[in-house]
N, C-alpha and C positions, 0 to 999 in steps of 0.2 A: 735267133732273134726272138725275143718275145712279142706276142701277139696277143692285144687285149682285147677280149666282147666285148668290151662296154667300154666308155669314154670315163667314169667314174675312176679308176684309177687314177689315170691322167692328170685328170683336174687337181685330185689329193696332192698327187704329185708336185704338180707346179703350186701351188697353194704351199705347201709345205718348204718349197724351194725359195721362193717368193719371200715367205714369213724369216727365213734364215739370212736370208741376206738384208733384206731390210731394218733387223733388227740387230744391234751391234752392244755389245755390252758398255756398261757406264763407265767405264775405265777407259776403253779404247776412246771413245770420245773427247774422252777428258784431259787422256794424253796428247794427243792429236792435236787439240786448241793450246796446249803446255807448248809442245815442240813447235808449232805455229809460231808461240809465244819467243820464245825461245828464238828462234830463226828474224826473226824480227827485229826484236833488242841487236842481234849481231849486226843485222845489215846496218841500222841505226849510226853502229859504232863505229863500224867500220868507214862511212861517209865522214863522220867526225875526225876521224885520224889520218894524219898525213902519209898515206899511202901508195907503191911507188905504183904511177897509172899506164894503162897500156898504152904500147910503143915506145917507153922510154928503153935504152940499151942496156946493156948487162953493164956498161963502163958508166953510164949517168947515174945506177941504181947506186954503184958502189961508190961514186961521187957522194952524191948526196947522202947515203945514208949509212955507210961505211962498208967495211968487209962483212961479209955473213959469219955465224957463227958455224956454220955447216954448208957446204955445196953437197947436195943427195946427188947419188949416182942419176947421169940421164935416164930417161926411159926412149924408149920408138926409137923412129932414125931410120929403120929397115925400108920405108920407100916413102916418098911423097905424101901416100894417104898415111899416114902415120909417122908427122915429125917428128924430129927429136924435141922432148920439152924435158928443162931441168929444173931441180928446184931449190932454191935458197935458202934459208932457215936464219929470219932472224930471232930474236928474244921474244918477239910479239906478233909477230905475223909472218907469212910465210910468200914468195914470190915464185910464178911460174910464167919461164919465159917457154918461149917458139922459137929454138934455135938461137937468138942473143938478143931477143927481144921480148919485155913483160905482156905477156898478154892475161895476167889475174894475179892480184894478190887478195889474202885473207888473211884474218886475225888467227893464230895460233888458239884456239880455246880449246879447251872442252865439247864444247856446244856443236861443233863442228865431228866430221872424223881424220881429222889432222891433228888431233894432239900429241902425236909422238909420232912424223913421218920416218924416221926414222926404223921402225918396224917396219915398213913396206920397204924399205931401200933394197 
């Protein structure tokens, strides 16, 4: 372990640590208030679109809004703390239930990291 005579190090030190973190480049900022941006417009759209909402059944979703274009393999299942949740894919947004009931759906974009669940499957 090092051992300093003087406090002077110290001080530089945290000053120096201090100045690095405080200060953040113009980009990260800028992207930061973008993706803000960005995640906002989504939720927006999302409330505007007729989206299927949690608690409806796998058999009401597909009522109302037809067959999916794709059922993803489940994920979990292996115990309690970890249901099974599957996901739907349709053309424009994506549905994930809790076993055979929707507890989230999202818009398929970009903007998101679902645009091609698919790769995860």
């Amino acid at each position: 372990m090092v051992k300093f005579t003087s406090r002077l190090p110290i001080v530089i030190l945290l000053a120096a640590a201090a100045g690095l973190a405080v200060s953040q480049p113009a980009g990260a900022a800028q992207s930061r208030e973008h993706g803000d941006s960005l995640l906002i417009h989504r939720v927006q759209q999302e409330k505007d679109m007729n989206l299927p909402k949690r608690g409806l059944s796998m058999a009401q979703v597909e009522k109302t809004w037809g067959a999916p274009q794709r059922k993803l393999s489940p994920r979990g299942g292996d115990s309690k703390k970890h249901p099974q949740i599957n996901r739907w894919e349709y053309a424009n947004f994506i549905v994930y239930f809790e076993h055979s009931h929707v507890i989230h759906s999202v818009l398929n974009t970009p903007a998101g990291n679902n645009t091609n669940p698919a790769d995860v499957n």
